[in-house]
NUDRENVO-457989 format. One line per field, with one value per residue (C-alpha): residue number from 0; x, y, z. Coordinates in Angstrom, 1 decimal, always signed. Last residue first. Layout:
seq = c(NUM:...)
X = c(X:...)
Y = c(Y:...)
Z = c(Z:...)
END
This chain:
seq = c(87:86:85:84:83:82:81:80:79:78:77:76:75:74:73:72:71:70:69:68:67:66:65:64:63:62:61:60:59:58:57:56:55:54:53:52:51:50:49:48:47:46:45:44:43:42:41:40:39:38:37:36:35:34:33:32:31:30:29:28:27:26:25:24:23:22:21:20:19:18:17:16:15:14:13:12:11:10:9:8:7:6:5:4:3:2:1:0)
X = c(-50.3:-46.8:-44.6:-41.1:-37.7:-34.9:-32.8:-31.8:-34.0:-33.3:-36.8:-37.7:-37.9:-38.1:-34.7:-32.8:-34.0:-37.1:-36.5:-40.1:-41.6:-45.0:-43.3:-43.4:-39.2:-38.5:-41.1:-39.2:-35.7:-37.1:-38.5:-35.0:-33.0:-35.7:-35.3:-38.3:-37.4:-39.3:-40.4:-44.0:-44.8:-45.8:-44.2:-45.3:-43.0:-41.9:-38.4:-36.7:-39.0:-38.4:-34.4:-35.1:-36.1:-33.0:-31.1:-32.7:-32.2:-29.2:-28.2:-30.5:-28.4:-25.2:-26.5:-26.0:-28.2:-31.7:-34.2:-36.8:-36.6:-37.7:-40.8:-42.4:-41.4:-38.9:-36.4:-37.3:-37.8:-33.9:-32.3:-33.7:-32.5:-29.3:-29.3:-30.3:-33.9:-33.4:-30.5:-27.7)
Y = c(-56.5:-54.5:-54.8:-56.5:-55.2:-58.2:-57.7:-61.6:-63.8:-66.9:-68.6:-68.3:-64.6:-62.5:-64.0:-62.9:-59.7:-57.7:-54.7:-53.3:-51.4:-48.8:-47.1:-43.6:-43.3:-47.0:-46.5:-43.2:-44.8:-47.7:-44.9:-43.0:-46.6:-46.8:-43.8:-41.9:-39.0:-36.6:-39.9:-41.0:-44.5:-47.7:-48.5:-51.3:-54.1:-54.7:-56.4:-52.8:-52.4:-55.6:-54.7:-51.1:-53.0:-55.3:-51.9:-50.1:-53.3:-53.5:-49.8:-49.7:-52.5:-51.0:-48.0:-50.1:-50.5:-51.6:-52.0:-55.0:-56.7:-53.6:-53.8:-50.4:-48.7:-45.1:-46.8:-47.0:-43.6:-42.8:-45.1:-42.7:-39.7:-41.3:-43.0:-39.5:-38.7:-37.3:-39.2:-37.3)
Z = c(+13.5:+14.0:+10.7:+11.4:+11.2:+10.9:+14.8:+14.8:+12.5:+15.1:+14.6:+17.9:+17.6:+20.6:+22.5:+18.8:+19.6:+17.5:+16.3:+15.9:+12.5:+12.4:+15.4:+13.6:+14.0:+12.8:+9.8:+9.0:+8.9:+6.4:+4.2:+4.7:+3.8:+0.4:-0.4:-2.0:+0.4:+2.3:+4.2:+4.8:+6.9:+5.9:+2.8:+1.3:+0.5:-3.0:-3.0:-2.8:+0.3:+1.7:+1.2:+2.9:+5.7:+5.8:+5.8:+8.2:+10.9:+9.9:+10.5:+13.9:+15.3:+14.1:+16.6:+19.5:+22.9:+21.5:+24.3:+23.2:+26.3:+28.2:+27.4:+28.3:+25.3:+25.0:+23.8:+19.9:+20.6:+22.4:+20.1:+16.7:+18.4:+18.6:+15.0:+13.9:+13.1:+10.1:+8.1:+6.6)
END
């Protein structure tokens, strides 16, 4: 089991001003976990600690520290739809 849980994990990635960038479905958080994990497998740098070498619980723990945004289909104009993206 993942720590934070997907609800835990709603609530932080809630807790912004913008409120364009709310997420309101957990399968949002799974694909965006798992096309992070897939930049990781590809050779990404992890950008946050997990008690794991996981990719998924590396992807989980970037979510959770704010180091990666969901962005909405709205947000990007090229159409990548909730893909995980590293804050400049």
């Amino acid at each position: 089991m993942l720590k934070p849980a997907y609800t835990e994990l709603m609530e932080i990635l809630n807790s912004g001003e913008n409120v364009d960038t709310k997420v309101t479905s957990r399968y949002t958080i799974v694909i965006a976990a798992a096309k992070r994990a897939r930049q990781l497998l590809d050779g990404a740098e992890p950008l946050a600690k997990a008690p794991s070498d996981k990719t998924v619980s590396i992807a989980i723990n970037e979510m959770a520290d704010g180091k990666v945004t969901i962005l909405t289909r709205k947000q990007d104009a090229a159409g990548r739809a909730d893909e995980p993206y590293e804050e400049e």
